[in-house]
DRENBA-782760 format. One record per residue (C-alpha): residue in one letter; x, y, z. Coordinates in nm, 4 decimals. Example, Ala and Ser with C-alpha at 12.3 -4.5 7.8 and 13.67 -1.06 7.14 Angstrom:
2
{pt "A" {1.2300 -0.4500 0.7800}};
{pt "S" {1.3670 -0.1060 0.7140}};
! end
This chain:
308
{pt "X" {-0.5924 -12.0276 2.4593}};
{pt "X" {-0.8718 -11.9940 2.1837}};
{pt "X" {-0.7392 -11.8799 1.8090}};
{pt "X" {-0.8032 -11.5037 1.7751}};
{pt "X" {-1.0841 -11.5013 1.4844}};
{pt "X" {-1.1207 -11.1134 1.3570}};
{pt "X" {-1.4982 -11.0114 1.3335}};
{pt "X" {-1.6631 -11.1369 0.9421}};
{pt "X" {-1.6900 -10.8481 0.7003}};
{pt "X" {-1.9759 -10.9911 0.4925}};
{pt "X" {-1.7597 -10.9933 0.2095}};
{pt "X" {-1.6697 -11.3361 0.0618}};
{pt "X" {-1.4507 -11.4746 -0.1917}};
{pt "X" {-1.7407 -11.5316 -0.4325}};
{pt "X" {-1.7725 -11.1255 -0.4196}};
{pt "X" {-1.4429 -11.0933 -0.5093}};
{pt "X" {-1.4630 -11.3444 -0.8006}};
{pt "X" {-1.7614 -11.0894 -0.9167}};
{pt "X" {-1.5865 -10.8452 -0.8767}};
{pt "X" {-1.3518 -10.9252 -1.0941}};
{pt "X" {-1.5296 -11.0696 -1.3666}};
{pt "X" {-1.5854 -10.7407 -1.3900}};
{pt "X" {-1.3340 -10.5894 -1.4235}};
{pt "X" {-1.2111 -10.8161 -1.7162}};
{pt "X" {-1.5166 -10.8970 -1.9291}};
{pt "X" {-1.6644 -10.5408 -1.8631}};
{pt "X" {-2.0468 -10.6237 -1.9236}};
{pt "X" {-1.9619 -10.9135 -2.1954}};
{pt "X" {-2.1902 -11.2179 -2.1422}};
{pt "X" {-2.0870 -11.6078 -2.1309}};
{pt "X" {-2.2670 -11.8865 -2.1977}};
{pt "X" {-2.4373 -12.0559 -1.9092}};
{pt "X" {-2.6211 -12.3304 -1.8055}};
{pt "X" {-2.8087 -12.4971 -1.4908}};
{pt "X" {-2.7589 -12.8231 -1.3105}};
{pt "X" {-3.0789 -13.0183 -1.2925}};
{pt "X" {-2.9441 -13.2137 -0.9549}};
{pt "X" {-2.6867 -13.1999 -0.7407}};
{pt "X" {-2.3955 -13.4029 -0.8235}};
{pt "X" {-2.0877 -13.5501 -0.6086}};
{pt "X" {-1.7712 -13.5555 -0.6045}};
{pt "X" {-1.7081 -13.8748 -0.8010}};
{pt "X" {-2.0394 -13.8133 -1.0557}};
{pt "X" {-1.9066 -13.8437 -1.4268}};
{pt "X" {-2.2859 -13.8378 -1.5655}};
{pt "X" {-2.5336 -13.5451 -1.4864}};
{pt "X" {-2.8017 -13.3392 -1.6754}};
{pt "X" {-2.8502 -12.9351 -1.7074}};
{pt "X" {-3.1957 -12.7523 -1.7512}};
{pt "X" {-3.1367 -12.5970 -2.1180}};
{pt "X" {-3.0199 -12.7226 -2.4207}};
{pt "X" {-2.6189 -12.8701 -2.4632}};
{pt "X" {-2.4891 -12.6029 -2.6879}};
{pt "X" {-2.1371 -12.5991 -2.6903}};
{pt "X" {-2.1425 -12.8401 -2.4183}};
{pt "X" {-2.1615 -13.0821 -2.6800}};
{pt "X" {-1.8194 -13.0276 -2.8424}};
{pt "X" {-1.5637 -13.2749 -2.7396}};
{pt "X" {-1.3794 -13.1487 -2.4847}};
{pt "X" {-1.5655 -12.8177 -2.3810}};
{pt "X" {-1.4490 -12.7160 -2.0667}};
{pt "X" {-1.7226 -12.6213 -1.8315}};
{pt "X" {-1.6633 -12.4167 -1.4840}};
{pt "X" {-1.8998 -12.5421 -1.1480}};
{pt "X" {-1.8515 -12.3197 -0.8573}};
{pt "X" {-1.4560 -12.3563 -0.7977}};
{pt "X" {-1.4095 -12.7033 -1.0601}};
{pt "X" {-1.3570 -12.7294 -1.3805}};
{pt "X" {-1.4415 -13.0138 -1.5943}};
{pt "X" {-1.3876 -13.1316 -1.8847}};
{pt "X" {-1.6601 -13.3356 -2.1282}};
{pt "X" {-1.5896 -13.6705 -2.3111}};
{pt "X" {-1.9563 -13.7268 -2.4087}};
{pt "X" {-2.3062 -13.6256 -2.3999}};
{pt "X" {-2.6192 -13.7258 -2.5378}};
{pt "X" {-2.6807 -13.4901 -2.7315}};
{pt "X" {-3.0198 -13.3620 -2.5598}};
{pt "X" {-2.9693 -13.2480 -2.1538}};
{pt "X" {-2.6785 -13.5026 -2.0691}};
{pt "X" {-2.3569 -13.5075 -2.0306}};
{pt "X" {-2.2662 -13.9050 -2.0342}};
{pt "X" {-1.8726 -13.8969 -1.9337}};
{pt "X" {-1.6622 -13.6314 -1.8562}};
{pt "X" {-1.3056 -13.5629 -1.6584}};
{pt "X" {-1.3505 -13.4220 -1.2960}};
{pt "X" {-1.1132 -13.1338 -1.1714}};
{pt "X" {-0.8731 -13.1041 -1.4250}};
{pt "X" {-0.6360 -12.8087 -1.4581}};
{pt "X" {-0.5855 -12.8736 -1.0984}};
{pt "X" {-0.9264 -12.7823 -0.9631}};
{pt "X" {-1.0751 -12.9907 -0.6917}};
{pt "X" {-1.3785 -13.2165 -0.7160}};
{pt "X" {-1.6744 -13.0875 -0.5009}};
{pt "X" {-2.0206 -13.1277 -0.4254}};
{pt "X" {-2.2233 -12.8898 -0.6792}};
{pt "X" {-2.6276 -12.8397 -0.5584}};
{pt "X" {-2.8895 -12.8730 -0.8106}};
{pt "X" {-2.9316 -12.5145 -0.9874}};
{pt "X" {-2.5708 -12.4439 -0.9730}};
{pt "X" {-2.4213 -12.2475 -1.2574}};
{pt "X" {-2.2549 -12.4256 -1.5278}};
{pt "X" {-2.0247 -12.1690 -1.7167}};
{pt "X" {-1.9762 -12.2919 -2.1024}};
{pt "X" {-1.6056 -12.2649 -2.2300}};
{pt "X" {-1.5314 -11.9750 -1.9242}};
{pt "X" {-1.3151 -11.7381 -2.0558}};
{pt "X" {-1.2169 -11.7118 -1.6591}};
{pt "X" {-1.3347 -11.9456 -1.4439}};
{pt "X" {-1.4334 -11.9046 -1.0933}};
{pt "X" {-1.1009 -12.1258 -0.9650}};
{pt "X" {-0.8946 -11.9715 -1.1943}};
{pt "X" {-0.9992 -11.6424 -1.0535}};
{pt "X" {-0.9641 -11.7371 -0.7242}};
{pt "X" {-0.6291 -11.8582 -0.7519}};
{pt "X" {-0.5020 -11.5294 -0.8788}};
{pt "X" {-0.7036 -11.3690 -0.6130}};
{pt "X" {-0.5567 -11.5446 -0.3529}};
{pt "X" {-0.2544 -11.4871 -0.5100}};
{pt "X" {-0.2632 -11.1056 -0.4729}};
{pt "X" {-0.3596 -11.1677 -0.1405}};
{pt "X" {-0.0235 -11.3200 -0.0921}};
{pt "X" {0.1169 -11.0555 -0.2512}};
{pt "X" {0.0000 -10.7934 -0.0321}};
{pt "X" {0.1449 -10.9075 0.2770}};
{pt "X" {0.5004 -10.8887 0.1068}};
{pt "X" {0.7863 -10.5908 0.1983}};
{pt "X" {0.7449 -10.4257 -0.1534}};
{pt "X" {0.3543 -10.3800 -0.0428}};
{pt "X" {0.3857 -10.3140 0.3224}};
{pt "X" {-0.0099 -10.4708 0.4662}};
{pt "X" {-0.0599 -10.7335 0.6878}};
{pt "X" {-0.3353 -10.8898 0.9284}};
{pt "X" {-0.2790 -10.7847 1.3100}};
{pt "X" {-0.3239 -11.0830 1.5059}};
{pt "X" {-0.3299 -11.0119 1.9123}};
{pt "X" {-0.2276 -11.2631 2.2086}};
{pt "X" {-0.2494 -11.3055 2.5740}};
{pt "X" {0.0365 -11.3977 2.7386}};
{pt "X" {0.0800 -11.4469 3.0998}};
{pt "X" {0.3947 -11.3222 3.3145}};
{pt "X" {0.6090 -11.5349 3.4875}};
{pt "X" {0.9368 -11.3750 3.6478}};
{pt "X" {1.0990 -11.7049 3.6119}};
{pt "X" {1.0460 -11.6674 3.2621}};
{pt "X" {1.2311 -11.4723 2.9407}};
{pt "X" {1.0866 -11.6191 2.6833}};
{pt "X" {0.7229 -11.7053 2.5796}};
{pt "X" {0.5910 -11.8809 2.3040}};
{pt "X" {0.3537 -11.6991 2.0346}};
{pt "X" {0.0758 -11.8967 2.1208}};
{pt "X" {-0.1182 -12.0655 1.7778}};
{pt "X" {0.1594 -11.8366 1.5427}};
{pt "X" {0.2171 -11.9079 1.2214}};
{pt "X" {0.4048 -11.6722 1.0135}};
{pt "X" {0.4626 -11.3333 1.1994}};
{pt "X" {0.5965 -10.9930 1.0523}};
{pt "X" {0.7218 -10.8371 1.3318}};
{pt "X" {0.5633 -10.7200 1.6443}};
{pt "X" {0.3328 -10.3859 1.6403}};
{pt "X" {0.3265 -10.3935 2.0205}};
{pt "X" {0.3269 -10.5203 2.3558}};
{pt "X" {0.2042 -10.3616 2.7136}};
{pt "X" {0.1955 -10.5577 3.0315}};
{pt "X" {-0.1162 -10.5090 3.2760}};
{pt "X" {-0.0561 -10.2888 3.5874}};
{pt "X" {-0.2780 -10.4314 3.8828}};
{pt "X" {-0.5222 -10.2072 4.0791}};
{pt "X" {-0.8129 -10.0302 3.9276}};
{pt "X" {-0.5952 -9.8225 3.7142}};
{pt "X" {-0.6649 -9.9999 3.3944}};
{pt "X" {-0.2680 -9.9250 3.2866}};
{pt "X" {-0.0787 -10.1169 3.0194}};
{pt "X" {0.2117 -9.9333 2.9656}};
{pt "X" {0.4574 -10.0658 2.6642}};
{pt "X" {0.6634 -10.3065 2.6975}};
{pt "X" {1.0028 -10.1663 2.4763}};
{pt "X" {1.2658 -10.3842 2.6104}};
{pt "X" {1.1946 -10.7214 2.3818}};
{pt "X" {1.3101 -10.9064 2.0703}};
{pt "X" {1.1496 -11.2126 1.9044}};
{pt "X" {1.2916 -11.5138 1.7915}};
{pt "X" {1.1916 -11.7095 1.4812}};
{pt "X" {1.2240 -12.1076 1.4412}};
{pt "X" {1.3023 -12.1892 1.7738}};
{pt "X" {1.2710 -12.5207 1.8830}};
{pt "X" {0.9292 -12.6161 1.8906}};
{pt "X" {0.9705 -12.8949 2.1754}};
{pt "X" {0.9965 -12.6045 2.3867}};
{pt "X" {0.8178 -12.3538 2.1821}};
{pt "X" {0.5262 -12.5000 1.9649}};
{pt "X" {0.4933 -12.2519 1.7639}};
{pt "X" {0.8294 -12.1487 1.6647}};
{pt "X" {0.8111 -11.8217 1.7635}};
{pt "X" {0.9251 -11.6720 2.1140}};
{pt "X" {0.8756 -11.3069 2.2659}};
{pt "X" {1.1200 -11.2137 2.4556}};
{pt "X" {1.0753 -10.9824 2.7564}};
{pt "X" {1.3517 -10.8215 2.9170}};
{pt "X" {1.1436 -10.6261 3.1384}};
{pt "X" {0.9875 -10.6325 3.4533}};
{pt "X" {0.6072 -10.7140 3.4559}};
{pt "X" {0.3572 -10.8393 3.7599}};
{pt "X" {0.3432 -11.2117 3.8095}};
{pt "X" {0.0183 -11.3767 3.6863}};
{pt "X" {-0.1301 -11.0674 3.5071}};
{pt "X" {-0.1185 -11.0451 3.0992}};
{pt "X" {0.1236 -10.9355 2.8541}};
{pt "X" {-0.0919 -10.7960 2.5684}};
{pt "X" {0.1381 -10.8338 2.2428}};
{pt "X" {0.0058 -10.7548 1.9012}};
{pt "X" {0.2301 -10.8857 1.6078}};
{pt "X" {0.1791 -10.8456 1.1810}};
{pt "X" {0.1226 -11.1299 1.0356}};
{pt "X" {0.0671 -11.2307 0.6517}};
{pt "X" {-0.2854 -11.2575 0.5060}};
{pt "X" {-0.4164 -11.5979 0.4809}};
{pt "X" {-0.5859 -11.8126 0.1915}};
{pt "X" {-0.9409 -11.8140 0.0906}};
{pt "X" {-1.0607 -12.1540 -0.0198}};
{pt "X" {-1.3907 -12.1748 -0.0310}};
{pt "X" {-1.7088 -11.9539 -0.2342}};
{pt "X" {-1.8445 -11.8324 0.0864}};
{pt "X" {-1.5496 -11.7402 0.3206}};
{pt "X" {-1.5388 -11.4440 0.4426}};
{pt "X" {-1.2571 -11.1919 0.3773}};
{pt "X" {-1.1349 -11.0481 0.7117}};
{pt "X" {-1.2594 -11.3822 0.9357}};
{pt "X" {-1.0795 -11.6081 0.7287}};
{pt "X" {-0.7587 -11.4367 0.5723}};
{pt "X" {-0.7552 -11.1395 0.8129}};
{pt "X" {-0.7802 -10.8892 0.5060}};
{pt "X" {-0.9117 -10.5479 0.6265}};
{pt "X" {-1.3087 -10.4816 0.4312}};
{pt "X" {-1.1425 -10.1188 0.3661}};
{pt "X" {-0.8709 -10.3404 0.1449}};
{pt "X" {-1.1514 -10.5492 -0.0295}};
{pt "X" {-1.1029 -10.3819 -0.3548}};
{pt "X" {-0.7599 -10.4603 -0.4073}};
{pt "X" {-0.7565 -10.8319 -0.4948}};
{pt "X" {-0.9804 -10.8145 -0.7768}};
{pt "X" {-0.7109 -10.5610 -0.9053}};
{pt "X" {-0.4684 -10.7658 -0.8903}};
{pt "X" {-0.6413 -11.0933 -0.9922}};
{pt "X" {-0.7780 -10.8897 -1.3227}};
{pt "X" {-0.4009 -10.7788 -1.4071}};
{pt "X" {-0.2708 -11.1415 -1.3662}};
{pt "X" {-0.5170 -11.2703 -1.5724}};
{pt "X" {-0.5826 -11.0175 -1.8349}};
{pt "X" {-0.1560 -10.9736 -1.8491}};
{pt "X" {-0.1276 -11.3990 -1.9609}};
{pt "X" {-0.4122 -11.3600 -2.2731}};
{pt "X" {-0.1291 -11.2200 -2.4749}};
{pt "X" {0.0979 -11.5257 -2.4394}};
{pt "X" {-0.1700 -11.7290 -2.5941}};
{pt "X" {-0.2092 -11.4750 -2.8858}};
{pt "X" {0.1901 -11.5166 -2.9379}};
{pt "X" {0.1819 -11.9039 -3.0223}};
{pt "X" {0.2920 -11.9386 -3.3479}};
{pt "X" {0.1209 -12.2901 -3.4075}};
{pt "X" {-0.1941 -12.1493 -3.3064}};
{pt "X" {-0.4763 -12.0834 -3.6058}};
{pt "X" {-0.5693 -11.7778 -3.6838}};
{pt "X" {-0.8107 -11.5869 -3.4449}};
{pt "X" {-1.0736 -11.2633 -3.5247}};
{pt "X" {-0.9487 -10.9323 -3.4814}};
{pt "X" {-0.5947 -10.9194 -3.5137}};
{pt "X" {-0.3562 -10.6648 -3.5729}};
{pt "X" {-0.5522 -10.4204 -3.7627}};
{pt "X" {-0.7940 -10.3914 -3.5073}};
{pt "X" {-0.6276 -10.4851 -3.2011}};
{pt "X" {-0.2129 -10.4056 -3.2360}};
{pt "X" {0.0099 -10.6521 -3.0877}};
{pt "X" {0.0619 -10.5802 -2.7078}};
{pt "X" {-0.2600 -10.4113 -2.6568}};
{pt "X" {-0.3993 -10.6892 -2.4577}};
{pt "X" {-0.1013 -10.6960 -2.2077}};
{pt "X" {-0.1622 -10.3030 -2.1823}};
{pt "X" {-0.5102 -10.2875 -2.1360}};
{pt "X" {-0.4812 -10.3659 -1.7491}};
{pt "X" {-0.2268 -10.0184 -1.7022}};
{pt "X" {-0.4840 -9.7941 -1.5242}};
{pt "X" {-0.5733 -10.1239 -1.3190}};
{pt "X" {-0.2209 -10.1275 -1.2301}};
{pt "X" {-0.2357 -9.7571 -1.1564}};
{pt "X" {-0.5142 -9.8269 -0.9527}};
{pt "X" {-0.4149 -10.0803 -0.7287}};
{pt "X" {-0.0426 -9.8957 -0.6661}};
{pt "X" {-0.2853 -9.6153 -0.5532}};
{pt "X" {-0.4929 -9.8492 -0.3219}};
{pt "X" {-0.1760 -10.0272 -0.1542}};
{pt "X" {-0.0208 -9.7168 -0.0577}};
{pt "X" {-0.3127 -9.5787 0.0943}};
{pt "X" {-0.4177 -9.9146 0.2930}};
{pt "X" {-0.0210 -9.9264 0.3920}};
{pt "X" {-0.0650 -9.5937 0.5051}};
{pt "X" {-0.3586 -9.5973 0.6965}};
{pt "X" {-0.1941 -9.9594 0.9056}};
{pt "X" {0.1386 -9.8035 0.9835}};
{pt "X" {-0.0887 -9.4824 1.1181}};
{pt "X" {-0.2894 -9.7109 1.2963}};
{pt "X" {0.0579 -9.9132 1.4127}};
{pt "X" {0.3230 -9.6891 1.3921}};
{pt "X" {0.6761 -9.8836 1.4233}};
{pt "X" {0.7760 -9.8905 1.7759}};
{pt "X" {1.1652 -10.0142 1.7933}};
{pt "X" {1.2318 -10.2509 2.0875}};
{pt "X" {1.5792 -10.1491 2.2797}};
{pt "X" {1.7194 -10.4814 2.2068}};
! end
């Protein structure tokens, strides 16, 4: 049985990592520059279009695409001789020539994915209420009570299930004597996960079960929202939300060390605290935004309680 794959969006990660760089540098500008040629994954030499800048500082942190890396040595001119690949747990990639090198990111594009991806996760819990809706075929057997979730996961609960009447009738009527069983054995059930049917259906025709499931993980630039983690495109605003308060929420720690020389515009100016409050009516927002995504799923999927 092929893996349901929901229909793209034509929303990606990389949108939502715009989206919210946004939201926390508010039109502020970074300093960029360009990779000359592509580079792999074990390249520790490689030259950009404009002049070093900061990139010449030892140890200026520089943000390709989802790595960061950090640089030992340069030439002084277009080169950067030696330099530490994926560090702060990034991953070493391919980047193509003409790929943006962000100078000393004040959020990078992993570090904003992460906490993207985070929210995501977040979404899908019981506090929040949203999941992905994930449907599978299964086919009746009367010698049978229990059928394996075919390709599950991580599931929920179950939205619904209707068995196939045969005839030209087109009728699925619901199936509301069932229970589902989680870590079963998976020498008999692969997945783990086994629907339970306690009523009568017609041999060799479909049981049509639909069943919540958690959002999944973007990994890559281009992935798409909805094909990849099953998030709804209405929902699409939500991570950048919460990415933007995660982020924006840990810039006060960093103002709090003690050791740490002293930095432009302190209290006077900016009051102790105001950069952990500054996210509030992003906090306000996205409360607003899960409820009314929650809402609109549980109208869509109203809870239907199985008799056993």
């Amino acid at each position: 049985m092929p893996v349901f794959t929901p229909s793209p969006s034509g929303i990606t990660l990389s949108d939502l990592v715009e989206e919210t760089r946004r939201h926390l540098l508010s039109g502020q500008g970074e300093m960029l520059n360009q990779l000359t040629n592509s580079i792999g994954t074990t390249d520790t030499t490689f030259t950009v279009n404009y002049s070093l800048g900061a990139i010449n500082q030892l140890g200026a942190l520089l943000a390709i695409d989802l790595e960061e890396i950090l640089v030992l040595a340069t030439d002084g001119n277009l080169t950067v001789t030696s330099c530490i690949r994926a560090v702060n747990g990034s991953t070493a990639a391919v980047h193509a020539g003409g790929a943006i090198v962000t100078v000393r990111p004040k959020f990078s594009n992993f570090r904003i994915a992460r906490a993207i991806n985070e929210d995501i996760a977040d979404l899908s819990s019981p506090a929040n209420g949203m999941f992905q809706v994930i449907p599978v075929d299964l086919t009746y057997n009367a010698a049978v009570q229990g059928y394996d979730i075919t390709d599950a996961t991580a599931i929920i609960k179950v939205l619904e299930a209707r068995y196939k009447v045969p005839g030209p009738s087109n009728n699925w009527p619901y199936i509301r004597e069932y229970s589902l069983q989680r870590n079963m054995p998976t020498t008999t059930w692969p997945s783990g996960f086994v629907f339970d049917t306690y009523q009568r259906a017609y041999p060799g025709l479909p049981i049509h079960l639909q069943y919540a499931a958690p959002y999944g993980t973007l990994t890559y630039l281009t992935d798409d929202i909805t094909e990849v983690a099953g998030l709804q495109a209405t929902a699409s605003d939500i991570p950048p939300l919460g990415a933007a308060i995660r982020l924006a929420g840990a810039r006060e720690i960093k103002r709090n060390f003690t050791e740490a020389g002293v930095e432009p515009r302190r209290a006077e100016e900016v009051p102790p605290g105001s950069v952990a409050r500054s996210p509030l009516v992003l906090m306000q927002l996205r409360t607003e935004r899960i409820h009314a995504e929650a809402a609109a799923l549980l109208s869509q999927y109203p809870v239907l309680i199985p008799s056993r």
